[in-house]
PDB file of the backbone (N, CA, C, O) and the ligand in Angstrom, with CONECT records:
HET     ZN  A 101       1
ATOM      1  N   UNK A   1       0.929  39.495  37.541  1.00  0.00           N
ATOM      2  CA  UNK A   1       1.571  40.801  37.775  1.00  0.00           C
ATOM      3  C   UNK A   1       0.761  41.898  37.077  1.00  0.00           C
ATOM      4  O   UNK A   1       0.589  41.730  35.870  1.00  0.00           O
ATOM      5  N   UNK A   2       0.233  43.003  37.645  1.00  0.00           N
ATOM      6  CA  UNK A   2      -0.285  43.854  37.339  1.00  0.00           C
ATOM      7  C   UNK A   2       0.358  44.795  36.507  1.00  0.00           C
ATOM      8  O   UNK A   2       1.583  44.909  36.535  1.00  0.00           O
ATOM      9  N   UNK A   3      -0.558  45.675  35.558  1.00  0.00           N
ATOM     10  CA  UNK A   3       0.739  46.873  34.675  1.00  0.00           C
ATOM     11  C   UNK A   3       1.333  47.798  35.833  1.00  0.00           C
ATOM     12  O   UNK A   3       2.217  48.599  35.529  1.00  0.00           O
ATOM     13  N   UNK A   4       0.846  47.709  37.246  1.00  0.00           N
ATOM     14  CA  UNK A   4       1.516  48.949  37.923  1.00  0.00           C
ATOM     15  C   UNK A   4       2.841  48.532  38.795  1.00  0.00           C
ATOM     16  O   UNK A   4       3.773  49.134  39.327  1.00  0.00           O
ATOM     17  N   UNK A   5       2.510  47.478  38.682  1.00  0.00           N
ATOM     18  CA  UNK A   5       4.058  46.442  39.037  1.00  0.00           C
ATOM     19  C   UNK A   5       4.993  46.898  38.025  1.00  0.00           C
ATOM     20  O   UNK A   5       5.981  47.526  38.405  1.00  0.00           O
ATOM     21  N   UNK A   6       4.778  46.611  36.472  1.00  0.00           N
ATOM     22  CA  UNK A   6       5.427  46.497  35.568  1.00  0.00           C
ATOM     23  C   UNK A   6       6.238  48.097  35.706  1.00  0.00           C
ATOM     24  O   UNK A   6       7.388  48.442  35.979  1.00  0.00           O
ATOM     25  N   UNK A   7       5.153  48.714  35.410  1.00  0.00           N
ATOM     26  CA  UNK A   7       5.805  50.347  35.797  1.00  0.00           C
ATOM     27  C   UNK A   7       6.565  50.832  37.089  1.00  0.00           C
ATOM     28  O   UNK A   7       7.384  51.749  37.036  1.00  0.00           O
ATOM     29  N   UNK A   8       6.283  50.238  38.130  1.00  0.00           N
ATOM     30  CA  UNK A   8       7.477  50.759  38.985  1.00  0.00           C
ATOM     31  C   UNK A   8       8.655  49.649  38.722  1.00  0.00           C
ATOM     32  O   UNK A   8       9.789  50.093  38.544  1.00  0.00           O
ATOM     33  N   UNK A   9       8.514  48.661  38.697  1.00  0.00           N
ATOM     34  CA  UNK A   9      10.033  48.091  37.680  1.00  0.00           C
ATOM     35  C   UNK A   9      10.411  48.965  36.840  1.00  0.00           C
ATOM     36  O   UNK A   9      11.571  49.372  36.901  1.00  0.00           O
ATOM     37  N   UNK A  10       9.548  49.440  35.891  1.00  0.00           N
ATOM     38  CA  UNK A  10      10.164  50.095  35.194  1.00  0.00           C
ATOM     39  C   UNK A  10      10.905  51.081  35.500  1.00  0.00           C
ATOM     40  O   UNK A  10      12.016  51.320  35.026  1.00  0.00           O
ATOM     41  N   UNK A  11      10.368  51.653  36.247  1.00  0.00           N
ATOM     42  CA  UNK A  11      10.867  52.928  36.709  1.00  0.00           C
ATOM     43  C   UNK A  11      12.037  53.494  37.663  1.00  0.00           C
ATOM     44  O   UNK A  11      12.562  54.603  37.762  1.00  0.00           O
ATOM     45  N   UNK A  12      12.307  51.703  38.623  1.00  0.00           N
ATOM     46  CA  UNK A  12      13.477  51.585  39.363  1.00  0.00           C
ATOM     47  C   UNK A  12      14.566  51.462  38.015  1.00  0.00           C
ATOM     48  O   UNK A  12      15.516  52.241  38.094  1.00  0.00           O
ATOM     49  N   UNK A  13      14.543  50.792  37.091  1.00  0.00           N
ATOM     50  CA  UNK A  13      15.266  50.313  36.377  1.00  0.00           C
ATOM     51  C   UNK A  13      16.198  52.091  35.602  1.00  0.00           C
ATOM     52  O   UNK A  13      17.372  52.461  35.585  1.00  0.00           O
ATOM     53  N   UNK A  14      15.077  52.625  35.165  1.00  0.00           N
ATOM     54  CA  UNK A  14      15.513  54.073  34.621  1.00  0.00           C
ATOM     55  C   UNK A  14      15.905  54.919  35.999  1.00  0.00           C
ATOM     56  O   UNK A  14      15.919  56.137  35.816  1.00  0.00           O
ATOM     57  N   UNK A  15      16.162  54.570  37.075  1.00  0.00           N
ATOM     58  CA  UNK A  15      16.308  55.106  38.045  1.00  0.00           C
ATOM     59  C   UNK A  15      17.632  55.336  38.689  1.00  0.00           C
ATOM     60  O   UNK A  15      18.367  56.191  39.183  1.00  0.00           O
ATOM     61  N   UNK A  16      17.467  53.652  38.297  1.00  0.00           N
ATOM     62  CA  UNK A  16      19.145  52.628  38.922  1.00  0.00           C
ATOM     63  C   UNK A  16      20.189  53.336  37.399  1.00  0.00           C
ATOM     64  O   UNK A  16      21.364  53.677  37.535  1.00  0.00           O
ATOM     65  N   UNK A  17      19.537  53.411  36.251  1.00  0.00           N
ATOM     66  CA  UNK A  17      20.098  53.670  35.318  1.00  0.00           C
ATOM     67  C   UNK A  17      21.105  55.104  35.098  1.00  0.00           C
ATOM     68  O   UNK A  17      22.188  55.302  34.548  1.00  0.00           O
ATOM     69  N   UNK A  18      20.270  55.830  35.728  1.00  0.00           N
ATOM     70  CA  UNK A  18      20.257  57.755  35.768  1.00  0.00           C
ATOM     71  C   UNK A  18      21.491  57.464  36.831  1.00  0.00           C
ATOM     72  O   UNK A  18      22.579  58.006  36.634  1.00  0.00           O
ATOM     73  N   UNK A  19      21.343  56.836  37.645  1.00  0.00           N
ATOM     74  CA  UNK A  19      21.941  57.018  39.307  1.00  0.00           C
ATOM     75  C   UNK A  19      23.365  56.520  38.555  1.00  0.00           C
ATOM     76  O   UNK A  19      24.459  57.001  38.853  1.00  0.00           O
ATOM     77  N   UNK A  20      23.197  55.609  37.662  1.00  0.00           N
ATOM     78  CA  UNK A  20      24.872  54.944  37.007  1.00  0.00           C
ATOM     79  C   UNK A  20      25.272  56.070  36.385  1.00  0.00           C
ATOM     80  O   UNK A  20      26.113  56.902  36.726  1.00  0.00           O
ATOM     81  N   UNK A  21      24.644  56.012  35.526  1.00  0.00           N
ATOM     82  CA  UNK A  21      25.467  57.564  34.374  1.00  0.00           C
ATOM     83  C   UNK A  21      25.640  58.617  35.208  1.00  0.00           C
ATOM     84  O   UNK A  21      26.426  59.405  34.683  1.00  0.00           O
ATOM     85  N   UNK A  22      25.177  59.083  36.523  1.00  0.00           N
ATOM     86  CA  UNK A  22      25.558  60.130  36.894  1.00  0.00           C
ATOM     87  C   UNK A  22      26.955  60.081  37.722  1.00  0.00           C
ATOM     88  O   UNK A  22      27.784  60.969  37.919  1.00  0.00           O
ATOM     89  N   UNK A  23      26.910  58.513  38.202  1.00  0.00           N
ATOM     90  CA  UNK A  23      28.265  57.970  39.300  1.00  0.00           C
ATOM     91  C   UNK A  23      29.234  58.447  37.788  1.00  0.00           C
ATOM     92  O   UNK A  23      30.106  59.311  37.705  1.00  0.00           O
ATOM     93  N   UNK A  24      28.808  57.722  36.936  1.00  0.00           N
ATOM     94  CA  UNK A  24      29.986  57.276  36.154  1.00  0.00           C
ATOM     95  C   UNK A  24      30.437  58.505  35.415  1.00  0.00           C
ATOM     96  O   UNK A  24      31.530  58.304  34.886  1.00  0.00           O
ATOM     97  N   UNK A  25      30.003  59.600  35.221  1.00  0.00           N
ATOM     98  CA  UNK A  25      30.432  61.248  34.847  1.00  0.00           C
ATOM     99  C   UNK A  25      31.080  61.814  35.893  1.00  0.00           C
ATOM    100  O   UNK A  25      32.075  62.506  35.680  1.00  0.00           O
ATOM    101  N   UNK A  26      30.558  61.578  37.298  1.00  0.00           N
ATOM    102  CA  UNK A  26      31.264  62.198  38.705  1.00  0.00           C
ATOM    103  C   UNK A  26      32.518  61.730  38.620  1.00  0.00           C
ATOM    104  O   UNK A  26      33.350  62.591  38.902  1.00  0.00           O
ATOM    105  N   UNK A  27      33.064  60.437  38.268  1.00  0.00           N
ATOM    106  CA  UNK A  27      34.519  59.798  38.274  1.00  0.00           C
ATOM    107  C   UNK A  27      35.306  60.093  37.479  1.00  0.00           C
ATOM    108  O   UNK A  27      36.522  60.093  37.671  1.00  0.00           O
ATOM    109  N   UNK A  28      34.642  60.449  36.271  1.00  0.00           N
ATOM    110  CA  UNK A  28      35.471  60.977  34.492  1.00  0.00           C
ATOM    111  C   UNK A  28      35.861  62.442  35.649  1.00  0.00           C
ATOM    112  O   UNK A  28      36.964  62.523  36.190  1.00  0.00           O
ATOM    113  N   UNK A  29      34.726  63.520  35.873  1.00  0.00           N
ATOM    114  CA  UNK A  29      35.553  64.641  36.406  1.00  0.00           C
ATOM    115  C   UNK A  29      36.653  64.750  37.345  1.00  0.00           C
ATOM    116  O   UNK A  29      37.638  65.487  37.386  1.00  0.00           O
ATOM    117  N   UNK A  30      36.122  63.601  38.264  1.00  0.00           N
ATOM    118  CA  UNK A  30      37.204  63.386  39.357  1.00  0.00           C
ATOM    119  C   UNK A  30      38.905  62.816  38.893  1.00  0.00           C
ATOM    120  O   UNK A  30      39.946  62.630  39.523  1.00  0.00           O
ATOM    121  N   UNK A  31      38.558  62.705  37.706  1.00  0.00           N
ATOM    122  CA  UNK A  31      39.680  62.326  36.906  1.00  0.00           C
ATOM    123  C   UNK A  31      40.256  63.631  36.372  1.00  0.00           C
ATOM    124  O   UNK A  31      41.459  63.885  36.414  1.00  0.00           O
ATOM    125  N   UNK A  32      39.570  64.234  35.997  1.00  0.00           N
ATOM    126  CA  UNK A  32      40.034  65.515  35.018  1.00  0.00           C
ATOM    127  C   UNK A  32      40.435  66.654  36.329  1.00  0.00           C
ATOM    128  O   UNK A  32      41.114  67.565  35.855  1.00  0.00           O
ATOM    129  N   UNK A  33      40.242  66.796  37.524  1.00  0.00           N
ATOM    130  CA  UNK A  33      40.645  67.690  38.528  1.00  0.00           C
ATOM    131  C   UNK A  33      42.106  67.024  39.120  1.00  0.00           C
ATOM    132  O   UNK A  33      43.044  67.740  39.470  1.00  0.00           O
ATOM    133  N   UNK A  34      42.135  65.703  39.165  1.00  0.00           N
ATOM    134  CA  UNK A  34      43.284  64.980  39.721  1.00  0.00           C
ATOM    135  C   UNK A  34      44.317  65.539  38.523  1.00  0.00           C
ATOM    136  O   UNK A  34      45.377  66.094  38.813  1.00  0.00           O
ATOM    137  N   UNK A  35      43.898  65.335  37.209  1.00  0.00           N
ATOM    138  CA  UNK A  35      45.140  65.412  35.977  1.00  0.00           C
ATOM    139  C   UNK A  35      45.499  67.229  36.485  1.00  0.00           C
ATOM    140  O   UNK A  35      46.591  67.687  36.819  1.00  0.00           O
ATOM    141  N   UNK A  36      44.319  67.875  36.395  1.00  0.00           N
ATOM    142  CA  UNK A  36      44.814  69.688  36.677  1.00  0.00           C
ATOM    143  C   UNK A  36      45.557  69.587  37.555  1.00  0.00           C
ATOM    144  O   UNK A  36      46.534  70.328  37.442  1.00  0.00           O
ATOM    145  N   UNK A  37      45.530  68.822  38.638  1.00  0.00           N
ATOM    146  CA  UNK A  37      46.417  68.986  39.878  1.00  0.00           C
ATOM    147  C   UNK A  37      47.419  68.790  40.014  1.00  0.00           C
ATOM    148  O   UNK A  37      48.049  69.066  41.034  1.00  0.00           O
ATOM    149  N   UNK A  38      48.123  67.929  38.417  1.00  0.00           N
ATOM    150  CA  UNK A  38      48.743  67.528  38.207  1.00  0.00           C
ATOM    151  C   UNK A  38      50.300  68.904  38.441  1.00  0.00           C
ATOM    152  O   UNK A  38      50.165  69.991  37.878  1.00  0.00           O
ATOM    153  N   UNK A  39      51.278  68.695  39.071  1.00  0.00           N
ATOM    154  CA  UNK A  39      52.532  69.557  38.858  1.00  0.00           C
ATOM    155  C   UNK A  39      53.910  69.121  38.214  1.00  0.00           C
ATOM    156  O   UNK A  39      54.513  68.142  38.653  1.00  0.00           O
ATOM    157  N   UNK A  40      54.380  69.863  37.178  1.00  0.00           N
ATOM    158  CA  UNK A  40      54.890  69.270  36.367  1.00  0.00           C
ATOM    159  C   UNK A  40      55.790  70.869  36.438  1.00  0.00           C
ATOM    160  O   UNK A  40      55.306  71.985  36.624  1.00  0.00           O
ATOM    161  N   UNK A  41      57.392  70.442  36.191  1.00  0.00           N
ATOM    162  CA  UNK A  41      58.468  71.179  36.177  1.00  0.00           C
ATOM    163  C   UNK A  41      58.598  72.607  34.963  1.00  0.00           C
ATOM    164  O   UNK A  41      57.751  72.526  34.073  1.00  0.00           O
ATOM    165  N   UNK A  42      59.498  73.786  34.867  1.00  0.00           N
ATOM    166  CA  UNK A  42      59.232  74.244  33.884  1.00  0.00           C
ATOM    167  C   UNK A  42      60.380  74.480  33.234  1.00  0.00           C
ATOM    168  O   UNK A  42      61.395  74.828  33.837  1.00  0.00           O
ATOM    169  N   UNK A  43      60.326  74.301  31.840  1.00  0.00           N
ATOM    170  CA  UNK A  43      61.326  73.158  30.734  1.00  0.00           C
ATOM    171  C   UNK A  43      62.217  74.510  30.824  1.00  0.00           C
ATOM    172  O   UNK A  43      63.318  74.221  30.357  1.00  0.00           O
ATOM    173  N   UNK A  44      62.197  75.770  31.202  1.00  0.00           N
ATOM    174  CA  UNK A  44      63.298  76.424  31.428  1.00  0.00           C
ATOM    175  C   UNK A  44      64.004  76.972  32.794  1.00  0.00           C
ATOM    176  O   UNK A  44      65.230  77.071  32.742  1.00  0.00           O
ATOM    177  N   UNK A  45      63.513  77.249  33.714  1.00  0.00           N
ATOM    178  CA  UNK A  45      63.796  77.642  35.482  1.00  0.00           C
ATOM    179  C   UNK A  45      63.465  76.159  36.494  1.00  0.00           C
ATOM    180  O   UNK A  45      63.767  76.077  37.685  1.00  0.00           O
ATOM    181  N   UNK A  46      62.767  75.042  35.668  1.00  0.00           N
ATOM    182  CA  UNK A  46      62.227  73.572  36.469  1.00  0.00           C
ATOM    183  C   UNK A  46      61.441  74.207  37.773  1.00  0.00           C
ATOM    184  O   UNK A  46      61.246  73.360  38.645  1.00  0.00           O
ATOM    185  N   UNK A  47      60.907  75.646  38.109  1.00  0.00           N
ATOM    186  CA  UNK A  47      59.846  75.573  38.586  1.00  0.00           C
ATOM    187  C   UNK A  47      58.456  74.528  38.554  1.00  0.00           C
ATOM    188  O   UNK A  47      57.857  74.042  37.595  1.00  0.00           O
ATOM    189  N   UNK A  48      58.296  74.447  39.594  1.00  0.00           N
ATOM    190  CA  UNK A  48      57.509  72.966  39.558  1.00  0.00           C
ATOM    191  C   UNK A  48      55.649  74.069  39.664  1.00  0.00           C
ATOM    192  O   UNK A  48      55.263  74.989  40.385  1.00  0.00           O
ATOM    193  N   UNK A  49      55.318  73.648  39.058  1.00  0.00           N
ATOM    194  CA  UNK A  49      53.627  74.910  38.527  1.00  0.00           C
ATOM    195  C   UNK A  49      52.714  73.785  38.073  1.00  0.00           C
ATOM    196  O   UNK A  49      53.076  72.849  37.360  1.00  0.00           O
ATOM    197  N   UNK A  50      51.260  74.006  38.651  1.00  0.00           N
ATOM    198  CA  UNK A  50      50.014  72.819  38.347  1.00  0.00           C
ATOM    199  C   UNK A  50      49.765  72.825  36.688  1.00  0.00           C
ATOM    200  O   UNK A  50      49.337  73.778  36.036  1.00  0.00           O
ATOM    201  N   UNK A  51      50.118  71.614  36.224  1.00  0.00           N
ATOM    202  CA  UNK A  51      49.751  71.680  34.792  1.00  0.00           C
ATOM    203  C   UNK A  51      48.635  72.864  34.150  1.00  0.00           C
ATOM    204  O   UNK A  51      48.937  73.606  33.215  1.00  0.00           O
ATOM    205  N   UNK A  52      47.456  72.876  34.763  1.00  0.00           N
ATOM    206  CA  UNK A  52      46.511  73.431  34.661  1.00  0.00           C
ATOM    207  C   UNK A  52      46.924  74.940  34.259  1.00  0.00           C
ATOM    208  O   UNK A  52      46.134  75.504  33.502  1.00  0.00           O
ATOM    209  N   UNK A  53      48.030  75.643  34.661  1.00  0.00           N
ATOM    210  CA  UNK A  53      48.660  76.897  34.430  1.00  0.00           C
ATOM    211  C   UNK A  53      49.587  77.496  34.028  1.00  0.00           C
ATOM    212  O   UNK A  53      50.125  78.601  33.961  1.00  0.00           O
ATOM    213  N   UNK A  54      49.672  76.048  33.663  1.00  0.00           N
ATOM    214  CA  UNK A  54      51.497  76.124  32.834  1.00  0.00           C
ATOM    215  C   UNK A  54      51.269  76.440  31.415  1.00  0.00           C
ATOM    216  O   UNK A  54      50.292  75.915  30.881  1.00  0.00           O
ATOM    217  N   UNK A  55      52.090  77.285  30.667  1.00  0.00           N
ATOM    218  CA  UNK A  55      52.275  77.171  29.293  1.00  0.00           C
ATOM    219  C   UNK A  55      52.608  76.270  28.584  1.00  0.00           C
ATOM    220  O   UNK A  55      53.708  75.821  28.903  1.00  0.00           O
ATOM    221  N   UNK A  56      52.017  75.656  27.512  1.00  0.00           N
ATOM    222  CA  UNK A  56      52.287  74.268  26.846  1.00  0.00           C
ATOM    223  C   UNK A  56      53.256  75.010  25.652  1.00  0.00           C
ATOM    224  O   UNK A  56      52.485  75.870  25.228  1.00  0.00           O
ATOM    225  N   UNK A  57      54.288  75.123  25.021  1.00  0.00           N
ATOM    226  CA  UNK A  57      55.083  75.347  23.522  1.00  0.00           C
ATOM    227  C   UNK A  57      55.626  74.260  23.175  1.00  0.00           C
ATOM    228  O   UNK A  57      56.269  73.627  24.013  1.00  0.00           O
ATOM    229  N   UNK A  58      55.531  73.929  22.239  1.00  0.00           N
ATOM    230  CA  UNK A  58      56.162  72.887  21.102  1.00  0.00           C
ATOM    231  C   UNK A  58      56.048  71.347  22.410  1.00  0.00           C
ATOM    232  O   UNK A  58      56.998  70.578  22.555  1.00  0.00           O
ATOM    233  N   UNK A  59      55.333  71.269  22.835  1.00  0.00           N
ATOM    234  CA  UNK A  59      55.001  70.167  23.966  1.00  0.00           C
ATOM    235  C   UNK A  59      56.076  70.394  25.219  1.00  0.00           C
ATOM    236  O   UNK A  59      56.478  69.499  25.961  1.00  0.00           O
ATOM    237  N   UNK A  60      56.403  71.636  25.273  1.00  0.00           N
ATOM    238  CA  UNK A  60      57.147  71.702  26.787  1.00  0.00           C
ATOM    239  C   UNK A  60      56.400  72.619  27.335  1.00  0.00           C
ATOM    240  O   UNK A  60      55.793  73.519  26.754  1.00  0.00           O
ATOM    241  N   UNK A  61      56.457  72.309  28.865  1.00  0.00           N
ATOM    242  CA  UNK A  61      56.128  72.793  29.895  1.00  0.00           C
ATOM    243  C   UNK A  61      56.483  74.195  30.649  1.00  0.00           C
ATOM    244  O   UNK A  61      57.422  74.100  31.440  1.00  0.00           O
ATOM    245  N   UNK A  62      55.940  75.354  30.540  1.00  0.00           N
ATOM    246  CA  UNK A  62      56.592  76.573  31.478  1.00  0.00           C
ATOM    247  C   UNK A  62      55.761  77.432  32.151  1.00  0.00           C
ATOM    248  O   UNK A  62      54.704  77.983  31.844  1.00  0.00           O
ATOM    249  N   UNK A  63      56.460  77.436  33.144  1.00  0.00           N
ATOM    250  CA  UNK A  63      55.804  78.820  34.316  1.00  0.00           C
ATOM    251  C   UNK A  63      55.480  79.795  34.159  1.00  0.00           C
ATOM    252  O   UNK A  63      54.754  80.354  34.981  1.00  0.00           O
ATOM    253  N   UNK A  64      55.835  80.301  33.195  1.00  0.00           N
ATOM    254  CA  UNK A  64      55.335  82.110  32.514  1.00  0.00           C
ATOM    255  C   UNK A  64      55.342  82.305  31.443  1.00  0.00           C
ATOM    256  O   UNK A  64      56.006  81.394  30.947  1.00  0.00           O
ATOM    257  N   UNK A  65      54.923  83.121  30.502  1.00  0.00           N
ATOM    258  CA  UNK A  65      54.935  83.083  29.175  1.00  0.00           C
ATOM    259  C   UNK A  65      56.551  83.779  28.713  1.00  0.00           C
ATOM    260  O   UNK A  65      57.014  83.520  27.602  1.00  0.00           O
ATOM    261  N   UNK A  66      57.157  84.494  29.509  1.00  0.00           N
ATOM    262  CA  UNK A  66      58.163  84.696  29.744  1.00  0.00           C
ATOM    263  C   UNK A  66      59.522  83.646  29.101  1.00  0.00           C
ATOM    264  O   UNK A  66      60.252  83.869  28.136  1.00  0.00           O
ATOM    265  N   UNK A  67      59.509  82.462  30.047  1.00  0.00           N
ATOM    266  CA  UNK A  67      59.897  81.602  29.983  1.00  0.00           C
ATOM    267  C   UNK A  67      59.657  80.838  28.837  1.00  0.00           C
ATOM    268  O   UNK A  67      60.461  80.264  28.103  1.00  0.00           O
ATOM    269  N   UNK A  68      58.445  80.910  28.786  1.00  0.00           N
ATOM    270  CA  UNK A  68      57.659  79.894  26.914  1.00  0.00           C
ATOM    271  C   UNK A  68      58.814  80.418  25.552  1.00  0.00           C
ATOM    272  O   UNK A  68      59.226  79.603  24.726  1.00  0.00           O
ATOM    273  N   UNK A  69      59.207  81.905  25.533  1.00  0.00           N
ATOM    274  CA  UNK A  69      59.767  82.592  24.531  1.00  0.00           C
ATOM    275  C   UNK A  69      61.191  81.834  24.717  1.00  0.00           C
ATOM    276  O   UNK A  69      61.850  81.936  23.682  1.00  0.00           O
ATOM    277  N   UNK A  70      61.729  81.242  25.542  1.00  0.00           N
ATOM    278  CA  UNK A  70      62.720  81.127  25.665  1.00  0.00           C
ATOM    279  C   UNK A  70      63.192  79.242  25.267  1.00  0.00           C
ATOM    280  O   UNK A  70      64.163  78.563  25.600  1.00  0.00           O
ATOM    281  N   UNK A  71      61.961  78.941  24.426  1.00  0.00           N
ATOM    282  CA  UNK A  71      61.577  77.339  24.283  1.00  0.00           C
ATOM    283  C   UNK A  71      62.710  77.488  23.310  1.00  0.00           C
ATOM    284  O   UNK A  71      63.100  76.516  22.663  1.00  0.00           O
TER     285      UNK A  71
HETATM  286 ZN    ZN A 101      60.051  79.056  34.408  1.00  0.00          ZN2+
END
């Protein structure tokens, strides 16, 4: 086996490698857009609002900041 064998092995290998870590970051995000999408009720009117925009207070959930004062 020649060194230029060795090097394109090599080089599929860091290739196949890049191509994993990049699948495997695309799925973590595809995870983190599914959780935003997530809709969850609001702990005072149970308006139902995408996590992503809801006010978090004392770990409850609300639709307006309005509503948050009223935790
Ligand atoms: Zn509300």
């Amino acid at each position: 086996m020649g060194i230029t064998k060795i090097l394109i092995i090599a080089l599929l290998i860091w290739v196949a490698f890049k191509v994993y870590s990049v699948i495997k970051s695309r799925s973590k995000n595809s995870d983190d857009i599914r959780l935003n999408k997530k809709i969850i009720p609001c702990n005072f009117c149970k308006t139902h609002v995408p996590i992503a925009s809801a006010i978090k207070v004392n770990n409850k959930y609300f639709c307006s900041v309005d509503h948050s004062k009223n935790a």
